[in-house]
C-alpha positions in Angstrom: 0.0 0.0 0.0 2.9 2.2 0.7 4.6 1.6 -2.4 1.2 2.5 -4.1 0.5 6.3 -2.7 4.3 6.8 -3.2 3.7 5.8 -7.3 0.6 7.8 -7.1 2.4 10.6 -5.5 4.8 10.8 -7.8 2.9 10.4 -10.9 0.7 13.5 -10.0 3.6 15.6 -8.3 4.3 18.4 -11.0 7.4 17.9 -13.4 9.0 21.3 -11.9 8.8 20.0 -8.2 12.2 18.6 -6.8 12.2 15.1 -6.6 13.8 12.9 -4.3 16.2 10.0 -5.6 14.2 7.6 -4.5 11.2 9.0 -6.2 13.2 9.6 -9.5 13.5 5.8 -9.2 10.2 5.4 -9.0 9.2 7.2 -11.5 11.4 5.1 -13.4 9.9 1.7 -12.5 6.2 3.2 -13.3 6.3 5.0 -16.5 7.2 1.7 -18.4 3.9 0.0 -16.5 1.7 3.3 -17.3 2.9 3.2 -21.3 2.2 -0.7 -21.3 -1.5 -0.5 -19.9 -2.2 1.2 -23.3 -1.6 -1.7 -25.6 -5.0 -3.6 -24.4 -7.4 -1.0 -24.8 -5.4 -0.3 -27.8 -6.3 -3.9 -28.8 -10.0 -3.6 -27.9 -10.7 -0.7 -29.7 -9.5 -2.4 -32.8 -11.0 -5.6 -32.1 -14.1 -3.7 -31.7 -13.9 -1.6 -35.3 -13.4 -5.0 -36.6 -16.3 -6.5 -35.1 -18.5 -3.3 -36.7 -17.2 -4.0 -39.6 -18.2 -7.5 -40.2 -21.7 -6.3 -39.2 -21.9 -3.6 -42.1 -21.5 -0.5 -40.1 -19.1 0.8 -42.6 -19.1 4.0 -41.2 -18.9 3.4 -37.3 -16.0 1.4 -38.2 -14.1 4.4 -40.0 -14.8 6.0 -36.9 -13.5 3.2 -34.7 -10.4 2.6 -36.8 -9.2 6.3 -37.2 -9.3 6.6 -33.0 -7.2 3.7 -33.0 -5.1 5.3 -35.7 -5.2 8.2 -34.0 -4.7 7.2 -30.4 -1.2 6.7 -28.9 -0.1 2.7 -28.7 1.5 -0.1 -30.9 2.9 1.1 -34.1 1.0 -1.7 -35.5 -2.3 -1.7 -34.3 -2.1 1.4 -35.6 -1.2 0.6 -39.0 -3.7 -2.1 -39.3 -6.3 0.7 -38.2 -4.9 3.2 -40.6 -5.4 0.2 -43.3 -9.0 -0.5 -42.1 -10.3 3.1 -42.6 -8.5 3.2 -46.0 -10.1 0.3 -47.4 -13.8 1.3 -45.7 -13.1 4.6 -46.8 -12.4 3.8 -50.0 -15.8 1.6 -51.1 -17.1 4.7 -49.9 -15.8 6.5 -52.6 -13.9 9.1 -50.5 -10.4 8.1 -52.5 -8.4 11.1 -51.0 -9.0 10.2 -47.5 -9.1 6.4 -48.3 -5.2 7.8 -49.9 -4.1 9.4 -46.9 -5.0 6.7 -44.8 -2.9 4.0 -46.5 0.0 6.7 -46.6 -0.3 6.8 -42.9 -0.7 2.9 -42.8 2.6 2.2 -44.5 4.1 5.3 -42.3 3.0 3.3 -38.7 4.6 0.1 -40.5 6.2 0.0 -43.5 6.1 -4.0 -43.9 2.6 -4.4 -43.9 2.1 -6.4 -46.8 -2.0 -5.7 -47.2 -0.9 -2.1 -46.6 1.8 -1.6 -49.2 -0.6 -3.6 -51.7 -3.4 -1.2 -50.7 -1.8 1.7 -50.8 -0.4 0.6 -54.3 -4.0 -0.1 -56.0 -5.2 3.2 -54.5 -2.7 5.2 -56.1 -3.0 3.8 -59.8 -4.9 5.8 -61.8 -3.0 9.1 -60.3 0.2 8.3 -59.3 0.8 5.2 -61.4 5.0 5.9 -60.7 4.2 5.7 -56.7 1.6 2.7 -57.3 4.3 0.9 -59.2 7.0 1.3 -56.2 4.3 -0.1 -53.5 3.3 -2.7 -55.2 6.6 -4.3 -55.8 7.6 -3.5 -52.2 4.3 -5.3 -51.1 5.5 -8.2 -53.9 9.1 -8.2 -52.3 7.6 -8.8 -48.6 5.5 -11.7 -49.9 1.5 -11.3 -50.4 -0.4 -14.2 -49.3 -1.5 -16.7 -51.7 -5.1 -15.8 -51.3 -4.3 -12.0 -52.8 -1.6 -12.6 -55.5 -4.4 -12.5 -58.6 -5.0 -8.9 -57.0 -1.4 -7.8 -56.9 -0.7 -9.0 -60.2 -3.5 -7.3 -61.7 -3.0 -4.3 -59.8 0.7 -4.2 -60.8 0.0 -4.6 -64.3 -2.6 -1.8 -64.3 0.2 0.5 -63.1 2.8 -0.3 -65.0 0.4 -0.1 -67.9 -0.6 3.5 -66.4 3.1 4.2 -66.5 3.8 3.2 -69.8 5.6 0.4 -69.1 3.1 -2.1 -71.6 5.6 -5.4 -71.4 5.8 -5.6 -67.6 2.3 -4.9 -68.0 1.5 -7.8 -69.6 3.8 -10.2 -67.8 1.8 -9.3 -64.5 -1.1 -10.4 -66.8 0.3 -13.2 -67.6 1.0 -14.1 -63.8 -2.2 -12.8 -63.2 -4.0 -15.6 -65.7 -1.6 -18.2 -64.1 -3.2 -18.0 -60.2 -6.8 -18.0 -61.8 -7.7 -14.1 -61.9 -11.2 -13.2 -63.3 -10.7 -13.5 -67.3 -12.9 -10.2 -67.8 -10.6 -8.3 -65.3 -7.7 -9.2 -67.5 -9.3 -8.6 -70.7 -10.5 -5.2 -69.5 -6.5 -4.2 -68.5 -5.3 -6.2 -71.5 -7.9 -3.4 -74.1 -6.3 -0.7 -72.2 -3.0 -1.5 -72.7 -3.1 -1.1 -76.5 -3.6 2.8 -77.0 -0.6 2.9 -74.4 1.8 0.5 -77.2 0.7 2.4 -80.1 2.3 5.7 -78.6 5.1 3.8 -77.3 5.7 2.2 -81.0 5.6 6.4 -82.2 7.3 7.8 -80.0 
């Protein structure tokens, strides 16, 4: 109990005030503890956008997930946050938020695989150079089986973007060999050919 009004004391005791050795020691031993108590509300609060998510309240969850992206706590809590509001916000149609979401995802941790890829496809159609560099990064840390059809097809789609028509089509190619929707790949595949005619004239 004594050791417990002492921490107490100390905690509230403005920063100004002269401390005692033994209370700088103190201090020491509870800041650490103080810090740490963060991390599991810090895991609720995510668990709990999550949760509002999988019951279609798209826009709760944004809420929930940016207050864990915004609150102090694990750098990758808050990244997965950050990711969670980017891809809510971005069937929502709000792509500049969705953008600066996955920015601050890959910021929080930079080897987040779903955020790199993310960040990647929301970037093609305007900054097909950036998309291009994320989505190799997120190919270099190794995507999950279950999401290489969408990197490939994203990756082609910007390096299409960027005028870069073979790698383009290779990604295709990769695409077609995991089994990714034929009319996707079609769709990029008519897209790419404007792009080699001026490539073939210039």
């Amino acid at each position: 109990m004594k050791k417990l009004l002492l921490a107490a004391a100390v905690l509230a005791a403005p920063l100004a005030a002269p401390q005692t050795a033994d209370a700088c020691a103190m201090r020491r031993k509870i800041e650490p503890v103080v810090v740490a108590q963060k991390a599991p509300a810090n895991d609720a609060a995510l668990a709990e956008a999550r949760t509002a998510e999988a019951q279609g309240q798209r826009h709760t969850a944004i809420r929930l997930y940016e207050a864990v992206m915004n609150a102090p706590g694990d750098s990758k809590n808050r990244a997965e946050a950050a990711r969670g509001a980017a891809r809510l916000l971005a069937l929502d149609g709000q792509s500049a938020r969705a953008v600066a979401r996955a920015r601050r995802a890959v910021g929080f941790n930079a080897r987040n695989v779903e955020a790199q890829l993310l960040l990647g496809e929301l970037l093609v159609d305007g900054e097909p150079g950036r998309a291009v560099a994320h989505l190799d990064r997120a190919a270099s840390l190794g995507v999950a089986r279950a999401d290489r059809a969408r990197l490939f097809l994203a990756q082609a789609r910007a390096y299409g973007a960027f005028g870069k028509v073979d790698r383009a089509r290779k990604h295709l190619e990769s695409a077609r060999a995991v089994g990714a929707d034929a009319e996707v790949i079609a769709t990029i595949e008519a897209s790419l050919a404007p792009v080699a005619q001026v490539a073939r004239k210039s």
